[in-house]
KEFIMI-94561 format. One record per atom (N, C-alpha, C): x, y, z. Coordinates in steps of 0.02 Angstrom, whole numbers, plus 50000, padded with zeros to 5 digits. Example, Ala and Ser with C-alpha at 12.3 -4.5 7.8 and 13.67 -1.06 7.14 Angstrom:
BEGIN
506604971650390;506154977550390;506604983550390;506424988850354;506844994750357;506455000250394;
//
This chain:
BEGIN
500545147053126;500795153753133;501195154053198;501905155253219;502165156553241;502015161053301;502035160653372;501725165453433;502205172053411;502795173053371;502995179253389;502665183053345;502135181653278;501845184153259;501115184353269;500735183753328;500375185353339;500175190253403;499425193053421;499485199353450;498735195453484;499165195353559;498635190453611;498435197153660;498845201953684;498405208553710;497745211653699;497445211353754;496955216953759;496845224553715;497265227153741;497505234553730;497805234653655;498145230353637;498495230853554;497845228353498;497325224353538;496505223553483;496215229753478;496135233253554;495765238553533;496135246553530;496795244953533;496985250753483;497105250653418;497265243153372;497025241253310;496445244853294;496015242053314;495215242353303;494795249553294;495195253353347;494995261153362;495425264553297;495905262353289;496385268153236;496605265353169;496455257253161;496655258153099;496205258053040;496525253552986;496015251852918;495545246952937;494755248852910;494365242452909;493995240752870;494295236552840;493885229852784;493465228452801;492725227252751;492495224452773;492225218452724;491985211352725;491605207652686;491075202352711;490815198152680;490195194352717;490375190552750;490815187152752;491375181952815;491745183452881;492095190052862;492625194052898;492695201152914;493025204252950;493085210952971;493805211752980;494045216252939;494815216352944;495015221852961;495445223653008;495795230453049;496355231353021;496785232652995;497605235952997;497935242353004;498335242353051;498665248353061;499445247253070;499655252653014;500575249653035;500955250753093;501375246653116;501675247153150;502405248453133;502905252353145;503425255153153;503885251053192;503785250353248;504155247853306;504455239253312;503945235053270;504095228353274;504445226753202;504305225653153;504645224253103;504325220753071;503995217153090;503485211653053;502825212353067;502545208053031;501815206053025;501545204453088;501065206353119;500835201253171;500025202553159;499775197553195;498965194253164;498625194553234;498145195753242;497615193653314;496965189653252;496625185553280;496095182153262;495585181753311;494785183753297;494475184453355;493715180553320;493325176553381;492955173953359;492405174553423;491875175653415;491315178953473;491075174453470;490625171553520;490375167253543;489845164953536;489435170453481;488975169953427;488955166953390;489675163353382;489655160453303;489615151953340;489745150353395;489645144553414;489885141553469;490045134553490;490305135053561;491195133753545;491575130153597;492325133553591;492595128253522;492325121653540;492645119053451;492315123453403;491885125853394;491815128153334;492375135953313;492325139053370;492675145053382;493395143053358;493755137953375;494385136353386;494555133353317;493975127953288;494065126553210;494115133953163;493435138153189;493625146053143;494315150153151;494785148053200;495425154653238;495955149853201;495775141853178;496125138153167;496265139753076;495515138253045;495775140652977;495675146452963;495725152453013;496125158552993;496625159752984;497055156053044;497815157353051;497885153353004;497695148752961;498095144752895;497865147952844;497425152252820;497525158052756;497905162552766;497955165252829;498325170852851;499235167152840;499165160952848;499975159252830;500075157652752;499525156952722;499555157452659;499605161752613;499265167552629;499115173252604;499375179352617;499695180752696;499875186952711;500935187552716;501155191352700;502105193352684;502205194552754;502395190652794;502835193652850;503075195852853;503415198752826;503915204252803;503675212852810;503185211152799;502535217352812;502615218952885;502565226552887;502575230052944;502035231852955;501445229452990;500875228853016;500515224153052;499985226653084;499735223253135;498865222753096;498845216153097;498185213753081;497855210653126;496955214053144;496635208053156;496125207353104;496035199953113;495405196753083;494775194853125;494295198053121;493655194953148;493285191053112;492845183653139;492435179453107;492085181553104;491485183853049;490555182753068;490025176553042;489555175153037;489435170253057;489385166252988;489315168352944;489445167652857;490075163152865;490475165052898;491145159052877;491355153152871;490975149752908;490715139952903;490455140852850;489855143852834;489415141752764;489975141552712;490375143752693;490755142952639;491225138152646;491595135452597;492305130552622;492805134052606;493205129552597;493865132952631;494375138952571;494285134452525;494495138252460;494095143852461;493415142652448;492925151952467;492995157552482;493345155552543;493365158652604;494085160852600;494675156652564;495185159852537;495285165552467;494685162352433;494745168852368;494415174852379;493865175552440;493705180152449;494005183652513;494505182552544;495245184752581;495485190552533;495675186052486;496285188052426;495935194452405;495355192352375;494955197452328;495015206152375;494665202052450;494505208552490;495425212052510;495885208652509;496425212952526;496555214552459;496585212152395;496825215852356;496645223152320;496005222852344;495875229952337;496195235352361;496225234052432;496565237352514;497265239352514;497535234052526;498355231952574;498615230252506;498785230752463;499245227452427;500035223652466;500395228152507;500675228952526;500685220152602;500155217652610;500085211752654;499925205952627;500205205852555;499945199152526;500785197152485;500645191752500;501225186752485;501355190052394;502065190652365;502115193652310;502075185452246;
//
């Protein structure tokens, strides 16, 4: 995933977090709120320190941002984050991608690849 689409601020997680949409499922916690001002998609990925030490953290931020490049339209005017919980190792990787899909297609239609 590309740095100009992602959202490394403080202040832009937790005004996500405070105001927008939130998904929720047994793996993940998903925020979105549109944004107007940028034009595209942008992603934050967050992984607490609960779930393990920094390789493990960094393997979970790692195959987020590769469903999130699989799965989400840049083209989309919104700001997503994704949070890990601790369910997300237990599954593999495909899993953990159909139940992505499943949980936005209910939601966002509008952030998934056409």
């Amino acid at each position: 995933m590309k740095v100009k689409f992602r959202i490394k601020k403080n202040t832009d997680f937790d005004r996500i977090i405070k105001s927008g949409i939130h998904l929720k499922s047994d793996i993940l916690n998903i925020h979105v709120l549109k944004n107007e001002n940028v034009g595209h998609l942008r992603v934050g990925v967050s992984a607490s320190t609960k779930l393990g030490n920094a390789v493990v953290r960094n393997k979970i931020k790692r195959q987020i941002r590769a469903l999130v490049n699989e799965i989400f339209d840049f083209d989309a005017c919104f700001d997503v984050i994704v949070i890990a919980k601790k369910n997300f190792l237990d599954n593999e990787y495909k899993t953990n991608k159909a139940l992505l899909v499943n949980l936005l297609k209910n939601k966002e239609r509008q952030l998934l690849k056409k």
